[in-house]
TORMIVO-818886 format. One line per 4 residues: for each residue z, x, y of N, C-alpha, C. Coordinates in Angstrom, 3 decimals. Each point is the difference from the previous one (the first is absolute). Example, Ala and Ser with C-alpha at 12.3 -4.5 7.8 and 13.67 -1.06 7.14 Angstrom:
<recs>
7.800/13.190/-5.690/0.000/-0.890/1.190/0.000/0.900/1.200 | -0.720/-0.350/1.050/0.060/0.820/1.190/0.730/-0.770/1.090
</recs>
This chain:
<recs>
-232.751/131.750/-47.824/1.369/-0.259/-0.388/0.327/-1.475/0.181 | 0.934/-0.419/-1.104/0.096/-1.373/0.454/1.436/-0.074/0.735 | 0.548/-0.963/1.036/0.780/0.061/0.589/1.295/-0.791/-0.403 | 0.911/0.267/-0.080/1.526/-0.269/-0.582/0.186/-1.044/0.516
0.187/-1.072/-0.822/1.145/-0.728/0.514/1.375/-0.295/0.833 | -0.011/-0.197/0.831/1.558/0.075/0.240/1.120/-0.352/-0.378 | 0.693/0.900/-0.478/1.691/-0.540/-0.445/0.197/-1.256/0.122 | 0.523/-0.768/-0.798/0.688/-1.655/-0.068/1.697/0.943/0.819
0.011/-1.082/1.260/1.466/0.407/0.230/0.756/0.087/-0.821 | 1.416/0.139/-0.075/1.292/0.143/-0.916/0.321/-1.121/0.593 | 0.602/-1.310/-0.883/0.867/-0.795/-0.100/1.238/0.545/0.947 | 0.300/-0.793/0.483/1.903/0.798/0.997/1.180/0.141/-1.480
0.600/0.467/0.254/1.069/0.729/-1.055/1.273/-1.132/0.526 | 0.614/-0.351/-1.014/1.227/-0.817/0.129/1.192/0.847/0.043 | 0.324/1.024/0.909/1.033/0.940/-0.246/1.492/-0.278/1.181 | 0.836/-0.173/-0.093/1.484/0.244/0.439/-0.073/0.701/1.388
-0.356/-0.838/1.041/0.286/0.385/1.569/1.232/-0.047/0.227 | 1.224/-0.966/-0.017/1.191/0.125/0.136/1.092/-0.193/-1.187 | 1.238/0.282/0.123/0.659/-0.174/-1.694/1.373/-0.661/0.975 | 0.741/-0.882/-0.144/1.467/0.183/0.534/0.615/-0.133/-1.319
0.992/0.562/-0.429/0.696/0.731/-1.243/1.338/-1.530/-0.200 | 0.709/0.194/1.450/0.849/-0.845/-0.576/-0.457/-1.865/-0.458 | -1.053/-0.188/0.871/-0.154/-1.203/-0.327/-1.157/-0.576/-1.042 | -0.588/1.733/-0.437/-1.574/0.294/-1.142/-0.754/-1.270/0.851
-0.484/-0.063/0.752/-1.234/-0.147/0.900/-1.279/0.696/-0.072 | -1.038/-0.325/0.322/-1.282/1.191/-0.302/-0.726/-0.523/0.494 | -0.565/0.695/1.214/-0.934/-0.675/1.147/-1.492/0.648/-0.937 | -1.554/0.015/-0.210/-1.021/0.952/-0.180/-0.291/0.042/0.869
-1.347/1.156/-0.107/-0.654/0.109/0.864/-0.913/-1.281/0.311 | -0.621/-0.650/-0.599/-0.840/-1.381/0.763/1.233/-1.118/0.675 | 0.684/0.380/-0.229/0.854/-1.112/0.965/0.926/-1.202/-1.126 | -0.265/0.525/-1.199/0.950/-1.248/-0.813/1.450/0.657/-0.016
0.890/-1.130/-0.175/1.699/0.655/0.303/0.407/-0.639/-1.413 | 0.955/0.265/-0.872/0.514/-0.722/-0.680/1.422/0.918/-0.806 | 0.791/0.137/-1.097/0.638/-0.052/-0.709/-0.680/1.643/-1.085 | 1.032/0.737/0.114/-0.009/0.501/-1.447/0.841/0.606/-1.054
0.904/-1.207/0.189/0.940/-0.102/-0.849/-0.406/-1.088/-1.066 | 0.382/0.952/-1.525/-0.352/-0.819/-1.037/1.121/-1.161/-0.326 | -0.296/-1.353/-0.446/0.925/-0.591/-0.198/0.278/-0.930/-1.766 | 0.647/0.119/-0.767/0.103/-0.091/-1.394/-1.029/0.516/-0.522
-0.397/1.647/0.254/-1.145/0.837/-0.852/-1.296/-1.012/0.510 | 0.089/-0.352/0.798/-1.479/-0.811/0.077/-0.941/1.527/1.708 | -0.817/-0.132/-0.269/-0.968/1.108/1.092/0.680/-0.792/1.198 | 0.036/1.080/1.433/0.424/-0.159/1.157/-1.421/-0.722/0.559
0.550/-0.477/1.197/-1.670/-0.613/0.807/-1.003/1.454/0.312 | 0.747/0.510/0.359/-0.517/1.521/0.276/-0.987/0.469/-1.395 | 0.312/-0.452/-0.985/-0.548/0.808/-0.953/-0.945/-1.366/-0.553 | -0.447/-1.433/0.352/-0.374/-0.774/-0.147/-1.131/-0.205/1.326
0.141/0.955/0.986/-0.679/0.051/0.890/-1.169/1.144/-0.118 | 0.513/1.026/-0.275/-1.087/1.104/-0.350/-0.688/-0.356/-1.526 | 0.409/-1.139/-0.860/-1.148/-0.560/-1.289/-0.483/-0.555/0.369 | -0.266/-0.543/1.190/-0.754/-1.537/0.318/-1.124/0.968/0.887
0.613/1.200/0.539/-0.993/0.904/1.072/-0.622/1.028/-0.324 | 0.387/-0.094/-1.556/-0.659/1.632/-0.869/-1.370/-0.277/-0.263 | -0.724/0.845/0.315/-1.807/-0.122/-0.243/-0.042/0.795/-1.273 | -0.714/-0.233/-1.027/-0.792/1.135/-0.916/-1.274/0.703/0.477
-0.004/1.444/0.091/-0.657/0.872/-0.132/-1.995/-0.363/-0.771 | 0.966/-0.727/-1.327/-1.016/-0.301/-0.646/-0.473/-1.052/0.379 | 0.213/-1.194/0.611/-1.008/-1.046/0.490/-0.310/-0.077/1.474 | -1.267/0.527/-0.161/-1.014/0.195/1.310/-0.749/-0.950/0.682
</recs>
């Protein structure tokens, strides 16, 4: 038998550890804090933070 490779870890996930509502704050989980409130239709930092941290599936 030949023996398996081991799993490539998972990348960490950029997901919403804290939210405060009135002031749209957004701490993640790795530790970045910023904004996610949109301002003149332009993307929040929040949502400019998870494009800069999104991996593809497809490039290995």
């Amino acid at each position: 038998m030949i023996p398996r490779r081991p799993a490539a870890p998972e990348p960490p996930k950029h997901v919403i550890a804290e939210y405060r509502h009135r002031t749209q704050t957004v701490t993640c989980v790795c530790g970045w804090q910023g904004s996610s409130a949109q301002v003149d239709s332009r993307p929040s930092e929040w949502s400019g933070h998870v494009a800069a941290n999104r991996t593809s599936s497809t490039h290995r």
